[in-house]
Backbone as CSV, one residue per row, in Angstrom:
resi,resn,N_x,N_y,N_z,CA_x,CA_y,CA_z,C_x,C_y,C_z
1,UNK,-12.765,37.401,-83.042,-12.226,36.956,-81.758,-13.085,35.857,-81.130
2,UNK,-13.887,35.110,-81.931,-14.540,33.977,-81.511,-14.033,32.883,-80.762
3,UNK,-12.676,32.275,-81.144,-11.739,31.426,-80.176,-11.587,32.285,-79.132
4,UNK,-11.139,33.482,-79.104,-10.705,34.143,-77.884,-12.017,33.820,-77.067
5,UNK,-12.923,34.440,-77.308,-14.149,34.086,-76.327,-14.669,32.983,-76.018
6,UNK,-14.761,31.658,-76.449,-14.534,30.552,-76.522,-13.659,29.889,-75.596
7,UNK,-12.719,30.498,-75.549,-11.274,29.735,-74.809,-11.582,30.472,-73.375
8,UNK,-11.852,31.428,-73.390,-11.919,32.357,-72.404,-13.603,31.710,-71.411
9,UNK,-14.713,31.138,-71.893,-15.466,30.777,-71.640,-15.025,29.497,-70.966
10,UNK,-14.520,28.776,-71.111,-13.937,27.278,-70.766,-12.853,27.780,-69.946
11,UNK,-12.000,28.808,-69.941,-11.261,28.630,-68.090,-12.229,29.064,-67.370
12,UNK,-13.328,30.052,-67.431,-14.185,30.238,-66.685,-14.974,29.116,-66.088
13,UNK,-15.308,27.847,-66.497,-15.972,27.099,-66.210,-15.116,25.873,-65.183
14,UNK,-13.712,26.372,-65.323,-12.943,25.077,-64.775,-13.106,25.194,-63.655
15,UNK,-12.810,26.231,-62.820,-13.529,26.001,-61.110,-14.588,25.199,-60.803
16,UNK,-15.449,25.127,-61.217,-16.750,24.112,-61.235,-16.560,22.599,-61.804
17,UNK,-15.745,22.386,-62.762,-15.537,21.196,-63.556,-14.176,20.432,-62.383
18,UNK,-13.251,21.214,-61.801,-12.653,20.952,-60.619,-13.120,20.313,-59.329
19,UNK,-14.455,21.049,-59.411,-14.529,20.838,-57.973,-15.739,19.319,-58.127
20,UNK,-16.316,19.206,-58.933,-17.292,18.283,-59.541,-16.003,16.821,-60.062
21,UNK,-14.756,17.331,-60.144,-14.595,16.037,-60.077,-13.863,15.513,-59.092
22,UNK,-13.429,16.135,-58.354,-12.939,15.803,-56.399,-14.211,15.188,-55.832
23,UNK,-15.598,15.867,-56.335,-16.688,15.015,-55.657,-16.516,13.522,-56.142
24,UNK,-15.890,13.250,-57.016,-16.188,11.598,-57.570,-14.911,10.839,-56.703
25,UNK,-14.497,11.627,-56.561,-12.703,10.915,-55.719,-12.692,10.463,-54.463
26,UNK,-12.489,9.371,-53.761,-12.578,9.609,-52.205,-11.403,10.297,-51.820
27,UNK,-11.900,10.938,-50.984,-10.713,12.146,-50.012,-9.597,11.360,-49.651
28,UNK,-9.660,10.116,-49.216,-8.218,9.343,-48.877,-7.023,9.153,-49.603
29,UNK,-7.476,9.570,-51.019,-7.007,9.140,-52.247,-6.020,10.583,-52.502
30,UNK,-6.456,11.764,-51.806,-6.463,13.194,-52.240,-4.450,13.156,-51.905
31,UNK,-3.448,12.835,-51.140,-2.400,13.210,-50.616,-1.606,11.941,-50.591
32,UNK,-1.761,10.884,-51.480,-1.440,9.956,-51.754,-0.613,9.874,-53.708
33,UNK,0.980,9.690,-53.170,1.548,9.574,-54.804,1.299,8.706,-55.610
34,UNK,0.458,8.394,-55.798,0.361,6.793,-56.883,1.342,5.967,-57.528
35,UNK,2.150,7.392,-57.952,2.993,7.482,-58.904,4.441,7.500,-58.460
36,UNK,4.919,6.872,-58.626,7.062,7.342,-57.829,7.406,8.584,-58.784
37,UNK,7.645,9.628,-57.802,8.300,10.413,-58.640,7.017,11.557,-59.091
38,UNK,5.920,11.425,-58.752,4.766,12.382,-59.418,4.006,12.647,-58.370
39,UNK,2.994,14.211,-58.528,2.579,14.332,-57.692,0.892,13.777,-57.506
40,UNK,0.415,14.322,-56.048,-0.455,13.007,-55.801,-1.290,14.785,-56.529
41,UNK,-3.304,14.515,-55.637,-4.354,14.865,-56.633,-4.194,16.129,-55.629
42,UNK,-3.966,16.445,-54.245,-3.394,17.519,-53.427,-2.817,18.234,-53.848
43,UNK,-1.371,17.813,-54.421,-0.550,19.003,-54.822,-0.864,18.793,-56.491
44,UNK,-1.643,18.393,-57.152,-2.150,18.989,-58.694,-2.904,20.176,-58.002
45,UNK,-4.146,20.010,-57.422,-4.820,21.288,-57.231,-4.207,22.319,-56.532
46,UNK,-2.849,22.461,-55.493,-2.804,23.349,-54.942,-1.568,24.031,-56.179
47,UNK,-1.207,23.082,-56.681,-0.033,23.921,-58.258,-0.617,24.771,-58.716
48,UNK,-2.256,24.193,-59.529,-2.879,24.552,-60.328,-3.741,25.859,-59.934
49,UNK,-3.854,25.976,-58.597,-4.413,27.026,-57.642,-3.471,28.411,-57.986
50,UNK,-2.089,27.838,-57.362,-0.922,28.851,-57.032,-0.668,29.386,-59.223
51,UNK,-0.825,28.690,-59.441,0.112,29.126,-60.485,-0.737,30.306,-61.579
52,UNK,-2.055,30.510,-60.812,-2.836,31.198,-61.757,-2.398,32.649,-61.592
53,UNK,-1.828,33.428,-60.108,-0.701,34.019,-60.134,0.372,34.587,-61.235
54,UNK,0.774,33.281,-61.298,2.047,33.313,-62.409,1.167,33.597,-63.734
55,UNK,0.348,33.019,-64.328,-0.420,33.524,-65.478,-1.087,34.550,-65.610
56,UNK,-1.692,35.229,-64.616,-2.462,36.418,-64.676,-1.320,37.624,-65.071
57,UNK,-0.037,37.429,-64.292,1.018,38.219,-64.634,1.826,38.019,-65.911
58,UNK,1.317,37.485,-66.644,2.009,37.188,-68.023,1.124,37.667,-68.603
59,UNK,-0.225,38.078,-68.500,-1.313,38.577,-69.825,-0.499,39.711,-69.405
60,UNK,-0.652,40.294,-67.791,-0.510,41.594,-67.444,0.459,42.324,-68.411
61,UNK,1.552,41.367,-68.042,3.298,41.953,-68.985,2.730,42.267,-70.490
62,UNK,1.961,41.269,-71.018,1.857,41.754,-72.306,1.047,42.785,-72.200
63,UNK,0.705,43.467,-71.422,-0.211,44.558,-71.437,0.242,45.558,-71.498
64,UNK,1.338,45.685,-70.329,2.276,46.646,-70.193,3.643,47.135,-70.598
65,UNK,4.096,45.849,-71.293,5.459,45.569,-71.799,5.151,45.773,-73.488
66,UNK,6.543,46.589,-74.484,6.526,45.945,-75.381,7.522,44.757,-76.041
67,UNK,6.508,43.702,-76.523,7.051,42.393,-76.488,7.929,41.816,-75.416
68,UNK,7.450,41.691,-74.853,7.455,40.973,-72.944,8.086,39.423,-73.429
69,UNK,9.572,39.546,-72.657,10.214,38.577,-72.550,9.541,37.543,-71.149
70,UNK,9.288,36.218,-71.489,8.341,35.157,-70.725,9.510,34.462,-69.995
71,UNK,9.518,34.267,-68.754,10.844,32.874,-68.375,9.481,31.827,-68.000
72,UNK,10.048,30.582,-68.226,9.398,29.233,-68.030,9.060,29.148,-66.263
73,UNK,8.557,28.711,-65.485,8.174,28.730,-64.467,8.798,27.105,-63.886
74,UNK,9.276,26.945,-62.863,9.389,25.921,-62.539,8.865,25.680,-61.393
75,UNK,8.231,24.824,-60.415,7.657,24.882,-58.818,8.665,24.688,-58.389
76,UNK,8.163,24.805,-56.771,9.651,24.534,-56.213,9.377,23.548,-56.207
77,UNK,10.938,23.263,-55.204,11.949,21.672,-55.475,11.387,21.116,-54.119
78,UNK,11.356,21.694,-52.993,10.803,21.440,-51.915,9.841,19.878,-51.902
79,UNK,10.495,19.094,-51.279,9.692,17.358,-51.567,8.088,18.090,-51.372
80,UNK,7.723,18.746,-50.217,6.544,18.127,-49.524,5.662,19.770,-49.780
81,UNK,6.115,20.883,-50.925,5.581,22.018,-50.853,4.316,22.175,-51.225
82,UNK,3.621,21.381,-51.918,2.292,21.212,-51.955,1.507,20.437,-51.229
83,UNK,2.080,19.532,-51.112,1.126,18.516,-49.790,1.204,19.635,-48.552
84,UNK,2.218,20.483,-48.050,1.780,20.964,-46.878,1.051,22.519,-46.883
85,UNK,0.493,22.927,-47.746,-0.384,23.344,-48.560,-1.913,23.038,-48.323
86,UNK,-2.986,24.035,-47.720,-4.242,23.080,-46.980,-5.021,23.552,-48.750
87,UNK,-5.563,22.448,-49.114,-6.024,22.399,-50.386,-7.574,22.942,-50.447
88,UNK,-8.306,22.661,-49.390,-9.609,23.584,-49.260,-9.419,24.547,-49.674
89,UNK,-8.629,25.605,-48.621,-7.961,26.874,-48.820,-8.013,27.080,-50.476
90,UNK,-7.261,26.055,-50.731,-6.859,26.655,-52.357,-7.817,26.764,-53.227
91,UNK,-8.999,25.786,-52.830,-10.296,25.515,-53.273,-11.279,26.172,-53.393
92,UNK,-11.076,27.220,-52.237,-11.901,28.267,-52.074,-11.706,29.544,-52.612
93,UNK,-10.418,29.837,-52.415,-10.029,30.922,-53.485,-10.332,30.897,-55.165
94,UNK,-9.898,29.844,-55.625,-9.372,29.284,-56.791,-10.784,29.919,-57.722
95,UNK,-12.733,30.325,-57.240,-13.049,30.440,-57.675,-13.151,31.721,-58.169
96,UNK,-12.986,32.353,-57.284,-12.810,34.348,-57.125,-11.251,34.617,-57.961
97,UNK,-10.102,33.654,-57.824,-9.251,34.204,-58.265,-9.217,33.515,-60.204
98,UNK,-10.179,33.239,-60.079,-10.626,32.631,-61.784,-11.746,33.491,-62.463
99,UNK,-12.022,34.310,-61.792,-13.363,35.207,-61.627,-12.871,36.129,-61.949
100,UNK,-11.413,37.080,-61.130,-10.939,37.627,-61.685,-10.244,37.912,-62.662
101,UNK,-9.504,36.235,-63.208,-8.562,36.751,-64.578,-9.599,36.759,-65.705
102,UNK,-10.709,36.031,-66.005,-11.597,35.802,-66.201,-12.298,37.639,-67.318
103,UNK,-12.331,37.855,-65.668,-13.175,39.250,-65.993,-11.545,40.322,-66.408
104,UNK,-10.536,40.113,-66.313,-9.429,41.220,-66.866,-9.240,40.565,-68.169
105,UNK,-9.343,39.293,-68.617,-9.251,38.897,-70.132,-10.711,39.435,-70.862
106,UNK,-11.467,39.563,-70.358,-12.636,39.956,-71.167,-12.842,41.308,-71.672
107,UNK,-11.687,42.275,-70.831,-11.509,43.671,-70.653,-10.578,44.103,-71.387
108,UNK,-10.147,43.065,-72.514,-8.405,43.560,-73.236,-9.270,43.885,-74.211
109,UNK,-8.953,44.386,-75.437,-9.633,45.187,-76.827,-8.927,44.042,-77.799
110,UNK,-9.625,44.028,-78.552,-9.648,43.151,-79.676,-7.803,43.218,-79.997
111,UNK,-7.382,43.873,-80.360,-5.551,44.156,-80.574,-5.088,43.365,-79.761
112,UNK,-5.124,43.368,-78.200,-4.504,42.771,-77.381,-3.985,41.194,-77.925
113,UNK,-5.007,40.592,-78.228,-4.945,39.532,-79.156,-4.031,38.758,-80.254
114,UNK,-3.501,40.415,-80.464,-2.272,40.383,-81.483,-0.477,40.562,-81.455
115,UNK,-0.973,40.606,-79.992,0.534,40.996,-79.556,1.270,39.479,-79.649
116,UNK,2.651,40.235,-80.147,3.722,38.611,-79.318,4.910,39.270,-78.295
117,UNK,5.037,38.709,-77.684,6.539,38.006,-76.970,7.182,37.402,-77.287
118,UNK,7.967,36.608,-76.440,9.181,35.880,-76.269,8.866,35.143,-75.066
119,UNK,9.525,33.456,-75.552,9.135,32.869,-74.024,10.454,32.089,-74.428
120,UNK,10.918,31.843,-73.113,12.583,31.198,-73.649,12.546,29.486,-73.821
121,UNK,11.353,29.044,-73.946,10.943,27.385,-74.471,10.247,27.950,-75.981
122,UNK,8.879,28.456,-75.570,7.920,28.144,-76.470,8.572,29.033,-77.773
123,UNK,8.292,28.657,-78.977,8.249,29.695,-80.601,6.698,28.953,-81.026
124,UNK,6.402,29.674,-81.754,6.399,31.580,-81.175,5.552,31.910,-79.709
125,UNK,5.695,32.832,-79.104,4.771,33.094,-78.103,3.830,34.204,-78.548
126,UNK,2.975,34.044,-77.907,1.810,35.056,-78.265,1.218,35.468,-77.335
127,UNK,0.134,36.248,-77.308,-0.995,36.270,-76.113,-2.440,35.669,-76.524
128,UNK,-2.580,35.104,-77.861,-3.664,33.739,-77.995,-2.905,32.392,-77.783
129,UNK,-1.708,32.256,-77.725,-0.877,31.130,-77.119,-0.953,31.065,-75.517
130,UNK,-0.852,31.939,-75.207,-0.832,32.089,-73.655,-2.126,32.056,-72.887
131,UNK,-3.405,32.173,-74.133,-4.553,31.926,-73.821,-4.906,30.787,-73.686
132,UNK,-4.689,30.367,-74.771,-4.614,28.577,-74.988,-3.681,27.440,-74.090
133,UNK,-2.377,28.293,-73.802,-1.676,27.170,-72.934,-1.985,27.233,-71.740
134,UNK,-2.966,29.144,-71.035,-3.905,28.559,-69.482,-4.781,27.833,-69.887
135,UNK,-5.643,27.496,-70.575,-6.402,26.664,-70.693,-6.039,24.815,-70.938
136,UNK,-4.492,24.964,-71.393,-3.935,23.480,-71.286,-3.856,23.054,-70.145
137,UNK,-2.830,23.891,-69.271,-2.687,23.481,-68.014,-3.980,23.106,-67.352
138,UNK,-5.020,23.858,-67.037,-6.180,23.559,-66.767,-6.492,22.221,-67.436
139,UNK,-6.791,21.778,-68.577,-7.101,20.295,-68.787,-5.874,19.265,-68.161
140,UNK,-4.441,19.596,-68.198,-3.930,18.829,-68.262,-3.721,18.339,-66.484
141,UNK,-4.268,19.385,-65.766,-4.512,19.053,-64.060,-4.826,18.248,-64.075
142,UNK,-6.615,18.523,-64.726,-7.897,18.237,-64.557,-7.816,16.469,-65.332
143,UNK,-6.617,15.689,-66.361,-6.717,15.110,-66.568,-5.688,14.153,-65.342
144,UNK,-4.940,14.817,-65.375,-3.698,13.960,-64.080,-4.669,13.757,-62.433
145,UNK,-5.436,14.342,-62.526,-6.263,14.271,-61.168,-7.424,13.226,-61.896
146,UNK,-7.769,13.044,-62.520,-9.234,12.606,-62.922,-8.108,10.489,-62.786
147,UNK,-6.979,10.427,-63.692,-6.421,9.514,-63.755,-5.621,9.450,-62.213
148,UNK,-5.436,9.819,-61.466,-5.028,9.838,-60.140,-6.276,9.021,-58.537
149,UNK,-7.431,9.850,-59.971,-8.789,9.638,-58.022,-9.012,8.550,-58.960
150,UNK,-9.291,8.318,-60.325,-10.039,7.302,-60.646,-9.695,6.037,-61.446
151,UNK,-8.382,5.664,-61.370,-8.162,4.607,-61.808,-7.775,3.661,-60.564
152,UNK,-8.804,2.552,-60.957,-8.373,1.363,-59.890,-7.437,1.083,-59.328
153,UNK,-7.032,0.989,-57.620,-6.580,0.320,-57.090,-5.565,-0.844,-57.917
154,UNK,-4.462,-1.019,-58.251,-3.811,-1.853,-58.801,-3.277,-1.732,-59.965
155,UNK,-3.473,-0.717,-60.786,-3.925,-0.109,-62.084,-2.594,1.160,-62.255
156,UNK,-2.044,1.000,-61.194,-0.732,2.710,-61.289,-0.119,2.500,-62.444
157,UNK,0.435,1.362,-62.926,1.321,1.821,-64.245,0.588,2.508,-65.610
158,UNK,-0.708,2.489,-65.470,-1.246,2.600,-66.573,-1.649,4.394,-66.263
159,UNK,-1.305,4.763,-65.028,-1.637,6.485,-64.662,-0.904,6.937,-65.702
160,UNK,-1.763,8.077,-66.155,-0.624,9.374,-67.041,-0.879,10.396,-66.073
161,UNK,0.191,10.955,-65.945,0.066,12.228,-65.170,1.603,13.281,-65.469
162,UNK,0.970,14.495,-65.192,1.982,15.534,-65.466,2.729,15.678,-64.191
163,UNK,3.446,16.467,-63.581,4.527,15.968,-62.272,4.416,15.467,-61.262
C-alpha cells in the first residue's frame, strides 16, 4: 500500500501548498474572472474547500455500502455562488477539515483499498481511483489558481484553467 500512503501524504500537505501560493498572488487579483466563462482564484478555493464534503462522503459510502453507486457532482449554477462565499472562512477550515479526511483515510485496513464501485462517468471506479482523483482535483485547483494569480497582466488567452 505504498501509493496509498504516498497519495495520502500529498493531500495532506495541500493545505499548506494552498495557502503558500495565495501568498505569491496579490489579493486584488483573488475575485476577478480573467477568463469569460471561468472561475476567478476566490471561487477555485472556496469549490475546492466545499467539495471536500462531497469526497469524504464517497470514501465513507465505500465503507459502508456494498459497491456504492457514485453520481458525478456538479456545483451550482448560481452566477455569483462562490464569489459570495467569504474565502478566509474557507481558508481556515480547509486545514482541520483536511486533517480530518486525512486521519479517516489512514484508518481504513489494507482491503479497503480493494473495493470498487460504480461512478456513472468514470470506468472503472475504485477507492485507489477515488484516492487519486482527490488528489487531482487538488492539483488541478492548485494549477488553475497558480495560472490565474500568476500570469501577466495581458497574457489571459494563454490561462488554462478548470471552470
Amino acid at each position: 500500500m505504498k501509493e496509498v500512503n504516498y497519495i495520502i501524504e500529498c493531500l495532506e500537505r495541500t493545505p499548506l501548498i494552498l495557502q503558500s501560493l495565495l501568498n505569491q498572488i496579490p489579493e486584488g487579483l483573488f475575485k476577478i474572472r480573467r477568463v469569460k466563462h471561468k472561475w476567478s482564484i476566490h471561487e477555485q478555493v472556496c469549490h475546492l474547500v466545499e467539495a471536500q464534503d462531497i469526497l469524504t462522503g464517497r470514501f465513507k459510502q465505500f465503507k459502508n455500502e456494498p459497491f456504492p453507486q457514485i453520481k458525478s457532482y456538479s456545483p451550482p449554477s448560481a452566477e455569483n455562488y462562490y464569489l459570495e462565499m467569504d474565502m478566509n472562512s474557507a481558508l481556515t477550515k480547509f486545514p482541520e477539515i483536511r486533517k480530518g479526511m486525512v486521519k479517516m483515510l489512514r484508518g481504513f485496513e489494507d482491503n479497503y483499498w480493494t473495493l470498487d464501485g460504480e461512478h456513472n462517468l468514470y470506468l472503472p471506479y475504485n477507492t485507489k481511483l477515488l484516492l487519486s482523483h482527490t488528489l487531482n482535483v487538488d492539483y488541478a485547483h492548485l494549477f488553475s489558481i497558480e495560472q490565474l494569480g500568476l500570469t501577466k497582466l495581458g497574457f489571459e488567452e494563454g490561462i488554462i484553467t478548470i471552470p
